[in-house]
Backbone as numpy.savetxt, mean C-alpha at the origin, in Angstrom:
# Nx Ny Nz CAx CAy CAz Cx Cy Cz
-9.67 18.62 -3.84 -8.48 17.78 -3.80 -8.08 17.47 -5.24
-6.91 17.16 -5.38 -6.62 17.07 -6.66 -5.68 16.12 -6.53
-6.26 15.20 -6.72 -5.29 13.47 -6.11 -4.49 12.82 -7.52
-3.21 12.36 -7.34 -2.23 11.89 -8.27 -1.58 10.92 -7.82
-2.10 9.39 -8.31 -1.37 8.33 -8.34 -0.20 8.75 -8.73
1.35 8.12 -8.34 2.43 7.88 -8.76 3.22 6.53 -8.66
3.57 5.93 -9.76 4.44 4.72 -9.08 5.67 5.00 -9.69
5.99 4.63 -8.25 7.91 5.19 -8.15 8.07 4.44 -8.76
9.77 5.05 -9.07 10.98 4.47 -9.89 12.47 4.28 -9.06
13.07 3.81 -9.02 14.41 3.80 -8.18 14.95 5.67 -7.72
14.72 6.37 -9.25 15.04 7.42 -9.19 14.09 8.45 -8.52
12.82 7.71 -7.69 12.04 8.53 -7.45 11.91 8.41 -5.66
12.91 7.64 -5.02 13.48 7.71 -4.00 13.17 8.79 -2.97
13.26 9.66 -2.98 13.36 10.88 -2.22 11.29 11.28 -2.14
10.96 11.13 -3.10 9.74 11.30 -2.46 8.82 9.74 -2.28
9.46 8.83 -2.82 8.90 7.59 -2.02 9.30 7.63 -0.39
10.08 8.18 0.12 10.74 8.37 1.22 9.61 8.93 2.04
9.21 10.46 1.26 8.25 11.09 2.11 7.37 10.41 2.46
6.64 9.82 1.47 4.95 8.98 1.33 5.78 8.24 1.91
6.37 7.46 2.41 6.38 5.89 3.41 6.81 6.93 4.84
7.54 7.67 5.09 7.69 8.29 6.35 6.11 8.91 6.87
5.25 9.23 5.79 3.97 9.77 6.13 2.93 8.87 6.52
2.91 7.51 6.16 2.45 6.68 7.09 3.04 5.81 7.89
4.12 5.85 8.09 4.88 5.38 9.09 4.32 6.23 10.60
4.42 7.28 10.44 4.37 8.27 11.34 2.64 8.14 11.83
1.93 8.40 11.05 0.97 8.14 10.97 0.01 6.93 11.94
0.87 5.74 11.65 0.83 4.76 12.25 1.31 4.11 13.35
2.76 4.93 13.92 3.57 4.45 14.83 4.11 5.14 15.18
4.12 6.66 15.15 4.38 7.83 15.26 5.77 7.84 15.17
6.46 9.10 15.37 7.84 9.31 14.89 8.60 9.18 16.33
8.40 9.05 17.34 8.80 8.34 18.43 9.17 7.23 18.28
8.56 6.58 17.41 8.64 4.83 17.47 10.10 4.21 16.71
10.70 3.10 17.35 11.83 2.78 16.65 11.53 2.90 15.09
10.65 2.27 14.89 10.20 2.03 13.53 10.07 3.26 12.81
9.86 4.00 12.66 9.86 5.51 11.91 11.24 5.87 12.46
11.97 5.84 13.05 13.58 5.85 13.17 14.47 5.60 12.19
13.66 3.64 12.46 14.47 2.98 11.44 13.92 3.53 9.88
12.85 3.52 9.30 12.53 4.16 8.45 12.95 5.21 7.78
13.33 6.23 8.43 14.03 7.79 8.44 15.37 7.30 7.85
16.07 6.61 9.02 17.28 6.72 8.73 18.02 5.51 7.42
16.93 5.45 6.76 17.73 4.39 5.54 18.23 5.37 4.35
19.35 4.49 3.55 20.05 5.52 3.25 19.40 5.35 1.49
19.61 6.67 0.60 19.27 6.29 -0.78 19.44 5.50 -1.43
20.59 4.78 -0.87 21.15 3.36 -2.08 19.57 2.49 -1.20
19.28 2.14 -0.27 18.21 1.61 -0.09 17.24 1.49 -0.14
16.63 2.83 -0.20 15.02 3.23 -1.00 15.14 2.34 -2.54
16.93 3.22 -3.19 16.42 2.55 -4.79 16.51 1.08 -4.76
16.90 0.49 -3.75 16.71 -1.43 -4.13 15.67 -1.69 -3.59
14.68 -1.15 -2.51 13.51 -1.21 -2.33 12.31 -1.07 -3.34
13.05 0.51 -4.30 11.80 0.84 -5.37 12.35 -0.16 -6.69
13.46 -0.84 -6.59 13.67 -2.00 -7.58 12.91 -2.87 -7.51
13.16 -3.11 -6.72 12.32 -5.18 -6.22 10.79 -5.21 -5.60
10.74 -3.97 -5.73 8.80 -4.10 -4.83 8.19 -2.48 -6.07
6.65 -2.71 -6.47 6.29 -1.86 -7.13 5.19 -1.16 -5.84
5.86 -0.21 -5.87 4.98 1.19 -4.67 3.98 2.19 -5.29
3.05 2.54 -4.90 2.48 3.84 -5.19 2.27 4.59 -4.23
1.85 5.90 -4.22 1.52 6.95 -3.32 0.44 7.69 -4.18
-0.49 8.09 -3.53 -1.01 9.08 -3.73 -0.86 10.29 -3.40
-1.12 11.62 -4.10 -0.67 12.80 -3.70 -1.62 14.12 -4.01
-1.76 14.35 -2.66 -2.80 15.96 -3.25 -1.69 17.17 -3.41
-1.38 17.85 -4.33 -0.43 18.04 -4.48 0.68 17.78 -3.97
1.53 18.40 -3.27 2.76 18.00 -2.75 3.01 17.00 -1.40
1.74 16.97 -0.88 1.50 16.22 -0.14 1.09 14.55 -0.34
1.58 13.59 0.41 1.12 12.25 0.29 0.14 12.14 1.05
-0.48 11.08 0.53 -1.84 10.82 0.99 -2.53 9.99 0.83
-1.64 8.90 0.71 -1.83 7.49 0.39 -0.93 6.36 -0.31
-0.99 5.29 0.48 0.12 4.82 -0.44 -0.55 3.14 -0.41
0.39 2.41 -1.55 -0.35 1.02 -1.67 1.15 0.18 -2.64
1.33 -0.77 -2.18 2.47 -1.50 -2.96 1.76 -2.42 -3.40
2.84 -3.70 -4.55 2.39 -4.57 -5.53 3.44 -5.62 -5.30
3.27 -6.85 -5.22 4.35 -7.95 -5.66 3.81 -9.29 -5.58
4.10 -9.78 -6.49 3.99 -11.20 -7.27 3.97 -11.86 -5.81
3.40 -13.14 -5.77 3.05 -14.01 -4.83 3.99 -15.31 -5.04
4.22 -16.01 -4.18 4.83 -17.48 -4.47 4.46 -18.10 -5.81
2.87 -17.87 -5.64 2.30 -18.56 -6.58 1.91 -17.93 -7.62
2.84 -16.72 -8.04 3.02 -16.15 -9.06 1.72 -14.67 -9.27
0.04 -14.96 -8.13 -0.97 -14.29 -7.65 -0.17 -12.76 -7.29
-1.28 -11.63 -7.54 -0.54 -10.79 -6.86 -1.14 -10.58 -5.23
0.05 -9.86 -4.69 -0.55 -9.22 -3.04 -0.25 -7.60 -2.95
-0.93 -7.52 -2.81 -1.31 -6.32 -2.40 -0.76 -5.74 -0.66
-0.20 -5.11 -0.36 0.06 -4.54 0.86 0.77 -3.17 0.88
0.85 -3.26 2.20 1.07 -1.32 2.32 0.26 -0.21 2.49
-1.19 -0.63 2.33 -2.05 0.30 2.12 -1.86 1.28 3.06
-2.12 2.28 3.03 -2.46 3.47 4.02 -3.41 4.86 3.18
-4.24 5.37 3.72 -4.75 6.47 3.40 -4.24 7.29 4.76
-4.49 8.80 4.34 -3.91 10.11 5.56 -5.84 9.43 6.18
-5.98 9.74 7.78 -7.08 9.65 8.32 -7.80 11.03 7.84
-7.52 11.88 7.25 -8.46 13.15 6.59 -9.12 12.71 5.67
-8.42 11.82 5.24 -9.08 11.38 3.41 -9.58 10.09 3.00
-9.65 9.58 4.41 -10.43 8.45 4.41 -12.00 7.97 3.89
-12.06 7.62 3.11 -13.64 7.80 2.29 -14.06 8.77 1.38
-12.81 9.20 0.41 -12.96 10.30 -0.27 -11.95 9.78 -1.55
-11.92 8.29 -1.81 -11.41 7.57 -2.73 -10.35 7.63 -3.12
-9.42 7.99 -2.44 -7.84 7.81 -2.49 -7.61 6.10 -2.59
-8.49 5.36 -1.28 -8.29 4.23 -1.61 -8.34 3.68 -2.54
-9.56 4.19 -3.34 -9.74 3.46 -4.79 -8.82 3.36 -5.69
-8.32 4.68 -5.99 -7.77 5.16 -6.79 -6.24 3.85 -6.47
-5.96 3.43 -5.53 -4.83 3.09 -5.24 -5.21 2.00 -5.14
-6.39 0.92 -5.43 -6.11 -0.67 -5.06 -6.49 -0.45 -6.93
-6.98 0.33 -7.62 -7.07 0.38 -9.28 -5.90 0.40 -9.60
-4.70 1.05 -9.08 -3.87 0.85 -9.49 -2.77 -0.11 -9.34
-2.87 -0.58 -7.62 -2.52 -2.20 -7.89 -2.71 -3.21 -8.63
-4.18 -3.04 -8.69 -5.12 -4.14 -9.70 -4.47 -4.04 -11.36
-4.08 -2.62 -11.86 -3.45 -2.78 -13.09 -2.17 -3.57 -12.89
-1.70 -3.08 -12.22 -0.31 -3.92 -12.13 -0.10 -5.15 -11.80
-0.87 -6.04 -11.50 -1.22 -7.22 -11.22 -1.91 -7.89 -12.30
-2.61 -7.27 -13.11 -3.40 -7.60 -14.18 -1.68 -7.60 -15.56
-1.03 -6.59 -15.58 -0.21 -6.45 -16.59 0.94 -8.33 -16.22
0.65 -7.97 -14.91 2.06 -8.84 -15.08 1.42 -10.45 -14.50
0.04 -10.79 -15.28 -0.04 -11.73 -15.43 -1.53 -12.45 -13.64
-1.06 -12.14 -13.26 -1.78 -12.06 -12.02 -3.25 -12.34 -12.22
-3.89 -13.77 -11.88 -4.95 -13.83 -11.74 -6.13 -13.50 -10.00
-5.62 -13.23 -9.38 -6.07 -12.87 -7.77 -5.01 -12.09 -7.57
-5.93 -11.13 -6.57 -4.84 -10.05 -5.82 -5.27 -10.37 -4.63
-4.35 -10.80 -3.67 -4.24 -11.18 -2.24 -4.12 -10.11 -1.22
-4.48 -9.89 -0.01 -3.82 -9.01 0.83 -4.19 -9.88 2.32
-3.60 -9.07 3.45 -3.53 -9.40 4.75 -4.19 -7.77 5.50
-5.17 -8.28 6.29 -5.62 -6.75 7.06 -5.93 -7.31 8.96
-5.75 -6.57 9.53 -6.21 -6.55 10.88 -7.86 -7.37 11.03
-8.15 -7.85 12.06 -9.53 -8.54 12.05 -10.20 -7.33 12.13
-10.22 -6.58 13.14 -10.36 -5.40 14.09 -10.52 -4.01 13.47
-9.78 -4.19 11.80 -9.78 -3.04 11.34 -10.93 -2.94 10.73
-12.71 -2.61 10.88 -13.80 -2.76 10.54 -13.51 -1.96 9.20
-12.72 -0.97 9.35 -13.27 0.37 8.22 -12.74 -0.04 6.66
-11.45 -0.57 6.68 -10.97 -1.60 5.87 -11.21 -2.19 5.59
-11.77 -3.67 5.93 -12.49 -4.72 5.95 -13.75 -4.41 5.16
-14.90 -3.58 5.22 -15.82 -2.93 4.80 -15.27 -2.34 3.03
-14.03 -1.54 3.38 -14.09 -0.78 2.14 -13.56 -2.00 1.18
-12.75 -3.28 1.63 -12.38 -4.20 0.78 -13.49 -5.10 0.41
-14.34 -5.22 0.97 -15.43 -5.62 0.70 -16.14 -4.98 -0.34
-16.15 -3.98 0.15 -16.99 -3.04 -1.23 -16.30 -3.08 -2.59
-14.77 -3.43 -2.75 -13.92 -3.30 -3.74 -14.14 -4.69 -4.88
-14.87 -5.83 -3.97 -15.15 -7.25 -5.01 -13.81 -8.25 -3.98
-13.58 -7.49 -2.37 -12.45 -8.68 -1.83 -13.32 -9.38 -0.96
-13.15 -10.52 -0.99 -13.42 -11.87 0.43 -12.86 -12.31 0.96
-13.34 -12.08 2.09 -12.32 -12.93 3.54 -12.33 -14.40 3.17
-11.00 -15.22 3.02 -10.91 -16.59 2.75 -9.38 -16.93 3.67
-9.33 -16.49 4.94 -8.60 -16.64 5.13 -8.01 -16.39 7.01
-7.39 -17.02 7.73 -6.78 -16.43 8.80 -5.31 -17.40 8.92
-3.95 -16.12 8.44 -3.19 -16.93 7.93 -2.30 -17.17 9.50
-3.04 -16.36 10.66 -1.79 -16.45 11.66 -2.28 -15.33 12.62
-1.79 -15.15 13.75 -2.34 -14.16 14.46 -2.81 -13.44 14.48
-3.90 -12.56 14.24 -4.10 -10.94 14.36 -4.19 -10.78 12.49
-4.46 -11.64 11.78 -4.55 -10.92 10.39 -5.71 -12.26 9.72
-6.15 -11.14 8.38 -7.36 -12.01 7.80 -6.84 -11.96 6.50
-6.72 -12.84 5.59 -6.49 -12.82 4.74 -7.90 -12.86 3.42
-7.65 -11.80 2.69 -8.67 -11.02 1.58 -8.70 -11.46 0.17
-9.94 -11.74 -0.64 -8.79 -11.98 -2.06 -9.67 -11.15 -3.03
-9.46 -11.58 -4.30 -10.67 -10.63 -5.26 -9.74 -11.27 -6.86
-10.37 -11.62 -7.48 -10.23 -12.19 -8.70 -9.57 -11.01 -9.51
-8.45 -10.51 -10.34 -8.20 -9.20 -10.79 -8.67 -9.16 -12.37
């Protein structure tokens, strides 16, 4: 494998498109309204999306294969969300590669904790955030645990 962080740019639209349609699909399959709605947004919207929120993807070559976003918290903390790895490449450090690179970006822009939200249920996650330096300190609301880790 030959894995390549990227963090989009407004102008990089068209393949932020792919990597978010690839776990969209992934996740909710392309049946689902939601990968519909996904599909059908138009370029002026990807680039105010890749304006106001910092995205990454991972990529074995042309292919995505992971993706992980970045944005400042109320309290100025970063959060972390978006994650997805492809289920092929699960445990073969794509993840890493992609919460290191949240963690820079959270670290540049001041960010003392990086926050996230995960499924209770999702053991395999839960585990690998654990392994990363994250702690459960949290159940902010139905069905989610909230994670943290000092950056």
């Amino acid at each position: 494998m030959q894995l390549r962080v990227w963090r989009f740019g407004p102008d990089d639209w068209e393949q932020a498109r792919v990597a978010r349609l690839a776990s969209v699909r992934d996740g909710f399959g392309e049946d689902s309204d939601f990968y519909r709605e996904q599909a059908a947004l138009e370029p002026a919207a990807w680039r105010v999306v890749l304006t106001e929120h910092v995205r990454f993807a991972a990529f074995d070559g042309d292919r995505p294969v992971g993706t992980a976003c970045w944005r400042a918290g109320d309290d100025g903390d970063g959060l972390l969300y978006g994650m997805w790895v492809h289920p092929d490449l699960r445990g073969t450090g794509v993840a890493d590669a992609l919460v290191d690179a949240v963690t820079a970006v959270a670290r540049e822009n001041g960010s003392r904790t990086l926050s996230l939200k995960v499924e209770p249920d999702n053991a395999r996650a839960i585990a690998f955030y654990l392994r990363t330096g994250f702690v459960a300190d949290g159940v902010p609301g139905p069905g989610l645990t909230v994670m943290s880790r000092p950056v």
